[in-house]
N, C-alpha and C positions, 0 to 999 in steps of 0.2 A: 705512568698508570694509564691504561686503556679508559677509551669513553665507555665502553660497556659496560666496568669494575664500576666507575664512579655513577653512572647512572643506576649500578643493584646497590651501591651502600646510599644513592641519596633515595632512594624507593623505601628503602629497611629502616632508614631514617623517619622519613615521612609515615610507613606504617607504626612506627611507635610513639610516631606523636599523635594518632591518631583513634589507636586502639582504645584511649579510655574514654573518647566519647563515643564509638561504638557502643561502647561498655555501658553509657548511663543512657543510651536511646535506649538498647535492647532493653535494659532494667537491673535489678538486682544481682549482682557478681557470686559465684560459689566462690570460698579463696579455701585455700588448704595448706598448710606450712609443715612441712617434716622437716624433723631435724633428727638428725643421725648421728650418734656415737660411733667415732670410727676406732674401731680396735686392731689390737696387732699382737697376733698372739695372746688377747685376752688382757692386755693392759689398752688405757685409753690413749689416743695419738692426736687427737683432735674431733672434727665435728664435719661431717656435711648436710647441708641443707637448701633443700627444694620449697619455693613457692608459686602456689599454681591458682592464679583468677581466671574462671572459666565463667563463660555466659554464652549462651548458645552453643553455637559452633564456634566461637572465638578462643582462644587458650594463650593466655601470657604466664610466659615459667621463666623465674627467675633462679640460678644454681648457684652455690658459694661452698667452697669448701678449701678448710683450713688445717696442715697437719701438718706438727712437729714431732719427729721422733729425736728422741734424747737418749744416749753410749752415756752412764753415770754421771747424770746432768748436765753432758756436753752435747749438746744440737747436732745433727748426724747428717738428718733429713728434713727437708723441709716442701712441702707443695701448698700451691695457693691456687685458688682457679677462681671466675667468674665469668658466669655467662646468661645468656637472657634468649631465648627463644617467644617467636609466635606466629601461632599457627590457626590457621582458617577451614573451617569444613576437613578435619584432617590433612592437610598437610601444612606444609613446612613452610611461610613467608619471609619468615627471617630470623637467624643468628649472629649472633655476638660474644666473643669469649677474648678472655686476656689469662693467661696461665703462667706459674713461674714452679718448675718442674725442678726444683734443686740446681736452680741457675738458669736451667733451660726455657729460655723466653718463647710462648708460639702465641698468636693471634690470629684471630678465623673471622672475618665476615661472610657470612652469606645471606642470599636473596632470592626471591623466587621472580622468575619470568612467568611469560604465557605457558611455554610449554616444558621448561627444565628450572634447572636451582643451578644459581652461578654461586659457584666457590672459591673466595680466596683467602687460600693458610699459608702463614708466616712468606707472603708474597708470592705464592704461585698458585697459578690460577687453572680451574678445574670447572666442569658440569656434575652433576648428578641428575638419576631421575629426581623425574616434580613428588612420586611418592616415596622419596626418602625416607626414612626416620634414622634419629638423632641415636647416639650411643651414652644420651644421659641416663637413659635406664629409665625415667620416672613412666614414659610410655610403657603401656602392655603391647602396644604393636608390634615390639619389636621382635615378638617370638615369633610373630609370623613372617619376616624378613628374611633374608639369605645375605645382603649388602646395609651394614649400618653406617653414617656419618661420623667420623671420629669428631668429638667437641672440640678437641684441643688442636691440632692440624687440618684436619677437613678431608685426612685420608677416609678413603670410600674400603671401609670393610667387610673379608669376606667372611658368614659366618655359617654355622649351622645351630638349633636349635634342641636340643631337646625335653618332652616334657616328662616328669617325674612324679605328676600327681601331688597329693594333697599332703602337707606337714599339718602339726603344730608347735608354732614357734611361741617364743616370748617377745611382745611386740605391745609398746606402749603399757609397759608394766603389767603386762596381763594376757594370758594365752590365747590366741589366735589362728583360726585355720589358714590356711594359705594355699596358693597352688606355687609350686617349684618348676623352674624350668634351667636348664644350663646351656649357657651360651659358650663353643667352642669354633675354633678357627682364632682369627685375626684380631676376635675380642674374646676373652676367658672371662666368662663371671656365670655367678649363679645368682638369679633372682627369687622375689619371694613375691605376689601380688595377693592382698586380699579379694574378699567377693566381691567389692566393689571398683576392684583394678588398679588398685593404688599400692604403690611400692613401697613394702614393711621389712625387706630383709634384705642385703647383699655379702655374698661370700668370694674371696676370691687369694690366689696367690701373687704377692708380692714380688717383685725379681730377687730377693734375696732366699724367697723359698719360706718364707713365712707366711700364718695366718691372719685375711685382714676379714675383718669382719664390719657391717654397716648394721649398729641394730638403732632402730628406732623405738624414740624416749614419746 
């Protein structure tokens, strides 16, 4: 392992033992917790869920998602992820993710420098720009991006954007405006953000060609 590697995970280290006194000099924390019903087809598959403490410009997001699909109560598929981002004045200081993709194990540290973000997934080591953003989706930045950060490898994606104006969906038991945008190229999903920029809906296709859908409880 390179000195460089070991000096951004002990940097990424150190900012997350340190983010939560930040946290109580600045003052009182916004926290936010979505949790999402992951569908497939319109049946339930499991859960994902986003938690987000924000104070100033400091933002620690925490990701977890959990999904079994079941062939007449035999277990078929299975995905696990977890990961932990945070981020200072907009941008990206540091992540963390351990993922188990139906066997397929990836692990991603990254770290922010002076002037770039050092990446390394499932042991191979990469830069990005310092204004990355992440391909968890919870940011609204990411519609104005062209390259997002894959969570699970640290591949650098190419995307395009487009926006679709304003739905209403069904979001937290009750109708809701939204604005829609769909992301095409190297990531495929469509998002859903309320007025306040907070992500209420995800739609996207499965590699088997099925409906997966993220509605938030």
């Amino acid at each position: 392992m390179s000195a460089q590697i070991v000096l951004v995970r002990s940097l990424s280290a150190l900012m997350l033992g340190l983010l939560p006194l930040v946290a109580l000099a600045a003052g009182p924390a916004a926290e936010t917790h979505l949790d999402f019903t992951v569908l497939k087809n319109g049946d339930p598959i499991g859960h994902h869920q986003i938690d987000l403490i924000r104070n100033g410009e400091n933002e620690a997001v925490s990701i977890k998602t959990n999904i079994l699909v079941r062939v007449a109560y035999v277990p078929v598929y299975r995905f696990e992820h977890i990961g932990s981002e945070i981020w200072q004045n907009g941008r990206l200081v540091s992540l963390r993710s351990q993922t188990n993709d139906d066997g397929d194990k990836h692990s991603l540290v990254v770290g922010a420098t002076a002037d770039h973000v050092e990446v390394d997934g499932d042991g191979v080591h990469s830069q990005a720009d310092p204004g990355i953003v992440t391909a968890s989706l919870w940011n609204p930045d990411l519609v104005k991006r062209m390259v997002l950060l894959n969570t699970l490898t640290g591949k650098q994606m190419a995307v395009s954007v487009a926006d679709l104006g304003e739905d209403l969906i069904r979001s937290r038991g009750s109708e809701t405006r939204a604005h829609h945008y769909k992301v095409a190229g190297e990531l495929q999903r469509e998002v859903w953000y309320d007025q306040s920029g907070t992500l209420v809906q995800v739609r996207f296709k499965a590699k088997d060609d099925s409906d997966i859908l993220y509605v938030l409880g």
